[in-house]
C-alpha positions, 0 to 999 in steps of 0.5 A: 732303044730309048729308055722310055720306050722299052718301059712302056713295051716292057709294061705290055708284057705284065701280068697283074693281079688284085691282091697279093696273097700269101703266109705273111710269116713266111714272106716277112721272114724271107724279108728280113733275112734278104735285107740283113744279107743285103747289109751284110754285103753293103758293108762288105762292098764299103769296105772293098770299095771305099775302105770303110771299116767293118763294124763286127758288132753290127755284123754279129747282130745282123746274123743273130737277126737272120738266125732268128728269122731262119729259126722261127720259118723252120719251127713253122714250117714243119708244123703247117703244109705250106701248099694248103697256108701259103695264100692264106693271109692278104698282104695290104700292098699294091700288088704291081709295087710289090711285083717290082720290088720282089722281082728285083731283089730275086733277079739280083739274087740270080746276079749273086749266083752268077759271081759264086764261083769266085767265092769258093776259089773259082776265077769270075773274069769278064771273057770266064763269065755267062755274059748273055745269062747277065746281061738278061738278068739286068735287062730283067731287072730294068723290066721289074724298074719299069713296072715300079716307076709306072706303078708310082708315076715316076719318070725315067728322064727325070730319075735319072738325072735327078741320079746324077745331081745326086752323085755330082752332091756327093762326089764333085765330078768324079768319084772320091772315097771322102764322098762315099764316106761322109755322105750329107744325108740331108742335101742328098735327099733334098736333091732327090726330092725333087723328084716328087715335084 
């Protein structure tokens, strides 16, 4: 099936909504925590895979952040009922952009648990793995892409190839740690511009 096709199959099947409604704490705390466990894991990726060096302070930092996060939902959370405040306050956001983006973070958070076995000593090797489990969960998560990109008027040939124009910026025609290194911000995001026109 061709990319744009299942995008517009796949967007026949969404549910919507006219606002989101939620505890806007409880949903911002749960943010900030996702993204500072989600830099944690970009700089441990570089390092893995680029040999870039591990800032420690940044690290430290990032987990004091979270630790704030985590602290100030426990003291909450223990003080109100969450089923009676949990669609308490209007969050001023398209409700279609934000289903996309949290239904991706969470399905690659379904990714994550999928590898977890290796991390306390388990083996995680291609033919030891759940392969229908996550083969659905990227399939899941180009469903969530195809309600964004609709949400945005974006177009799925034009991404990907203005993807790919990025990369051969960063890289020439084939991967090189230099590039993933010292990435041009600037050409980078001039190339992804075009996106817009």
């Amino acid at each position: 099936m061709e990319i744009t096709e299942f995008a517009q199959k796949a967007i026949r099947t969404e549910g919507r909504i006219e606002q989101v409604r939620t505890n806007r704490q409880l949903l911002k705390n749960a943010v900030v925590i996702f993204i500072k466990a989600a830099y944690i894991l970009d700089v441990l990726k570089k390092n893995i895979f680029y040999g870039k060096p591990v800032d420690s302070s940044a690290i430290i930092n990032t987990l004091d952040a979270m630790r704030g996060a985590l602290t100030h939902d426990v003291d909450n959370i223990t003080s109100i009922k969450l089923d009676e405040s949990i669609q308490h306050d209007v969050i001023e956001i398209d409700p279609r952009l934000f289903h996309s983006i949290i239904g991706i973070a969470t399905e690659a958070a379904e990714l994550l648990e999928a590898i977890y076995p290796a991390l306390e000593g388990g083996r995680v090797m291609n033919h030891e793995v759940d392969r229908v489990n996550i083969l659905e969960e990227f399939g899941d998560i180009n469903w969530y892409q195809a309600v964004g990109i609709d949400t945005l008027n974006g177009d799925w040939n034009q991404i990907l190839e203005t993807i790919i124009k990025k990369l051969e910026a960063r890289y020439g025609d084939k991967f090189n740690r230099e590039g993933a290194v010292n990435r041009n911000l600037n050409k980078e995001r001039q190339i992804l511009n075009k996106m817009e026109s």
